[in-house]
Structures are given as C-alpha cells and as structure tokens.
N, C-alpha and C positions, 0 to 999 in steps of 0.2 A: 504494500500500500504506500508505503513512504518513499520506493522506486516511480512510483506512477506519479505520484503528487511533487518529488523533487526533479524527476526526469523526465518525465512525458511518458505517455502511452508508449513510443517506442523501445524506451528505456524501461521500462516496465517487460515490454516483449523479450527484449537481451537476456532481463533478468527470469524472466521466467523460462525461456529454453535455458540457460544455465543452471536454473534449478533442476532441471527435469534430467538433463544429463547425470547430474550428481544423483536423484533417485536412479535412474539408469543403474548406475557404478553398484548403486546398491542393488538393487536389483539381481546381478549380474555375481555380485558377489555370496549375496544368500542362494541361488542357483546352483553356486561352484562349495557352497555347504559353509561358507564365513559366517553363517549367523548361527549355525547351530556351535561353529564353534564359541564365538561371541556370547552366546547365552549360555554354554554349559561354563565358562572359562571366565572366572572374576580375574583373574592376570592379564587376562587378552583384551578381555572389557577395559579394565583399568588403564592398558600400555594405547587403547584405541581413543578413550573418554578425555582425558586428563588435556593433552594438544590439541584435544577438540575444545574442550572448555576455556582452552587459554585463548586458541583462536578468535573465537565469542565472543571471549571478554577485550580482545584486545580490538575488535569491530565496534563493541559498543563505545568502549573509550573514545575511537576515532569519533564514530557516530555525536557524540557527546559534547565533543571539543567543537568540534564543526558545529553546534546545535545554535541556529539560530530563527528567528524568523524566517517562515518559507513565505518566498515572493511568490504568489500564486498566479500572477500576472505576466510573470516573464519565466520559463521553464528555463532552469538550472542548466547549460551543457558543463560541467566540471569535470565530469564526469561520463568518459566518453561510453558506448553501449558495450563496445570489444571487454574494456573494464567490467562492466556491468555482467555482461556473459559471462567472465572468466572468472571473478568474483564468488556468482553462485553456487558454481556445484563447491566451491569449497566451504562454502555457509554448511551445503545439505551434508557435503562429504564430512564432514569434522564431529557429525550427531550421531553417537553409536547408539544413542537408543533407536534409530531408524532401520538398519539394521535386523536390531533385535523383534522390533515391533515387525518386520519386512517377514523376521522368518517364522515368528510365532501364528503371522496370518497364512501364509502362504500354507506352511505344513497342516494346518486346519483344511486346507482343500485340494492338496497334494493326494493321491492315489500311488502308495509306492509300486506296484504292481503292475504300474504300465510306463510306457517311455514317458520321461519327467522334464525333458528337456521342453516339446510343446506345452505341458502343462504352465511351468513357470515363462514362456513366450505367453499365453495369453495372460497369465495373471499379473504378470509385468504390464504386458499392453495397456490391461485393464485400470490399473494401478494410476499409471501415468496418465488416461484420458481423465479420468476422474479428476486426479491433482489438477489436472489443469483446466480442468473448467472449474473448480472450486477457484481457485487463485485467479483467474479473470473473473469470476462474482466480485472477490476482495480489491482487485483491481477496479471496476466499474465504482464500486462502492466507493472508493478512495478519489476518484474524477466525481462521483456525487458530494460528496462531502468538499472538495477543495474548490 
C-alpha cells in the first residue's frame, strides 16, 4: 500500500511481481522438501529467521528515517521500479514463517501416492493468483485512500 501511494501504480506493479517471485522461491523450495525441513528443524528455522528479522528491521529503520509527509500530489520517483522489483522478493524471501506456513498448507493437500511435482505446480499457481489479487485489492485501496 505505501509502494502505490509513494510510487505510483506502476511502482506498486514492480513491487508486486517482486513479491510474487520471492513467494515463487518459496514455493519452489517447500516442493524440493525446505519446509518440512524448516518446520521439523528449530536450528535451521533459527540460522533462516534471525537475517531475516535483521533484514526487516533494518527496512523499517530506513523506512523510518525517510518518514515524512507523503506528497500525494506529485508521485515520488526516488525510487526507481528495477529497485522496487529487486527489493521485494527479499522482503518475502527473508520470512521463514512463509515457508513454514507454505509447507504446512500444501502437505494438507499433497497426495503422496501420486507424482507431486504437478501437484505442488498447481498449488503454487494457485497460491500466487490468489496473493495477487489480494495485494491489488490493498493496492486499489491505498489509490482510494491517498
């Protein structure tokens, strides 16, 4: 929301396919079986969570310091979209609870018993139409509000 209202819709769009990539990553990773490690494995969570969190915090700081009045009249370029795309996935990438939350739903409708490689292609698919029409609602809503 605060991509759309400091950056424009188009900057909003960067930022939402670099989101989507970083679910990808995840995606891709609980398929190749990283989240059931992730979830049985407090060491692996930990060495995964901890640079994720510093990451975060070290966005909000930035976010923070830069925190001023938004001109809602003249759209922000400071920040070019390349930035904004490249940005994202390491927002989504740096949240091992995503991950964990990624593999605990998927295995809920996983069938081991038959090839698993298309199963997790549509529930990825699925995953990702969804986030992103959720995130264009919060988008739209963020152009209503500003």
């Amino acid at each position: 929301m605060s991509t759309d209202i400091s950056h424009g819709y188009r900057g909003a769009v960067a930022s939402i396919s670099g989101l989507q990539l970083g679910l990808t990553i995840h995606i891709v990773l609980v398929g190749v079986g990283m989240g059931a490690l992730f979830s049985q494995s407090l060491l692996a969570f930990e060495i995964l969570k901890w640079p994720g969190a510093a990451y975060l915090v070290l966005l909000g700081i930035q976010q923070w310091r830069s925190a001023s009045a938004i001109d809602l009249d003249a759209v922000s370029k400071a920040m070019p979209r390349r930035r904004l795309f490249k940005r994202a996935p390491l927002v989504n990438f740096t949240n091992p609870g995503s991950i964990v939350f990624l593999a605990t739903l998927f295995l809920q409708f996983i069938l081991p018993h038959q090839p698993q490689a298309m199963q997790y292609l549509v529930l990825g698919a699925t995953t990702i139409f969804v986030d992103i029409i959720v995130i264009i609602g919060y988008t739209t809503l963020a152009t209503r509000i500003a």
